[in-house]
C-alpha positions in Angstrom: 64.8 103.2 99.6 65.4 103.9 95.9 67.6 106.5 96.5 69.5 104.8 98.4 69.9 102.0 96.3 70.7 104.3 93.3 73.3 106.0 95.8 75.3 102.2 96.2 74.7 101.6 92.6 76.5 104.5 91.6 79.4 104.6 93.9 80.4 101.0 92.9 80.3 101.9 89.2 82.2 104.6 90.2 84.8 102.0 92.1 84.6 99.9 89.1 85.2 102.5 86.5 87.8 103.8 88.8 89.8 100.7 89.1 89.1 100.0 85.4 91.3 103.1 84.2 94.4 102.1 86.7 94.7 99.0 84.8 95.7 100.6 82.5 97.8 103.9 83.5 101.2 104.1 85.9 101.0 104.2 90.0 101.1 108.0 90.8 104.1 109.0 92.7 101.8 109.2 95.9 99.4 106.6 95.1 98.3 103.4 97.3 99.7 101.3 95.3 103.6 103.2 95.1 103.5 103.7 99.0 102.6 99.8 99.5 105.6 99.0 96.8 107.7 101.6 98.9 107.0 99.8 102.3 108.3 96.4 100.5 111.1 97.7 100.1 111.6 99.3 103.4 111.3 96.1 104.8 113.4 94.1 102.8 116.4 97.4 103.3 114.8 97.4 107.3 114.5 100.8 107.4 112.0 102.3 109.8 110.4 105.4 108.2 108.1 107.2 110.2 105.9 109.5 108.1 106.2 110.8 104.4 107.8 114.0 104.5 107.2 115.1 100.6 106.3 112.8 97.7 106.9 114.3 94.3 106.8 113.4 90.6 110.5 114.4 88.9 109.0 113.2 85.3 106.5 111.8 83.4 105.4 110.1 80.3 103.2 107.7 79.0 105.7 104.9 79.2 107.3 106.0 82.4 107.1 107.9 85.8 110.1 109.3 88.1 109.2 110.0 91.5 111.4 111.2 94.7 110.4 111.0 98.3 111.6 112.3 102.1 110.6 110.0 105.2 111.4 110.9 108.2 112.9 107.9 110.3 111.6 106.8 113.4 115.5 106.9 115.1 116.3 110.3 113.6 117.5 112.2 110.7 115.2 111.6 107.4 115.8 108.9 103.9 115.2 109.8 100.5 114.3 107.3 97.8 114.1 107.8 94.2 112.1 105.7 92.0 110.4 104.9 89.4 106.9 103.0 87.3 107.4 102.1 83.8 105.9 99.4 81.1 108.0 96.3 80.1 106.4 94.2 77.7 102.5 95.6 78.7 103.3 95.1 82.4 103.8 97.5 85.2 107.3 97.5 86.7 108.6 99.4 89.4 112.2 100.4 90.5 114.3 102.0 93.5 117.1 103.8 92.0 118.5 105.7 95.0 117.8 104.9 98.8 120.0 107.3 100.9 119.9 108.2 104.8 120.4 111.8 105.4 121.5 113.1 108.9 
């Protein structure tokens, strides 16, 4: 029984500790958080995207990240989007710079 309580113990300082050091670093290009900020925008554009195809950072710094992506579409043919995470004025921004259908 100890064990298993010092199992839980540790995996929610773990979470904790975890969710402590995103507060205070940028989404990764394939994180939760980016995909969930991608699909808002997919359905505010309603687009249909299927699956991720390829999800890579372009740059990176402390004060900002570039990502790209490929989605294949659920009629056909695949979207790329561009984007980015960045800090203005202490607070995580994102922004879709390039949202294009290819055939």
């Amino acid at each position: 029984m100890i064990a298993i309580a010092a199992v839980g113990v540790v995996t929610i300082v773990l979470i904790v500790f975890g969710m402590i050091v995103e507060l205070g670093e940028l989404p990764r290009c394939d994180s939760k958080s980016a995909k969930d900020m991608l699909s808002t925008v997919f359905i505010q554009k309603k687009v249909n995207p299927a699956k991720y195809n390829e999800i890579k950072a372009l740059s990176k710094t402390d004060e900002e990240i570039k990502c790209t992506a490929s989605l294949a579409l659920r009629a056909g043919g695949n979207i790329e989007v561009d984007y980015r995470f960045y800090w203005e004025n202490k607070e995580k921004k994102y922004e879709v710079t390039r949202l294009q259908p290819q055939p």
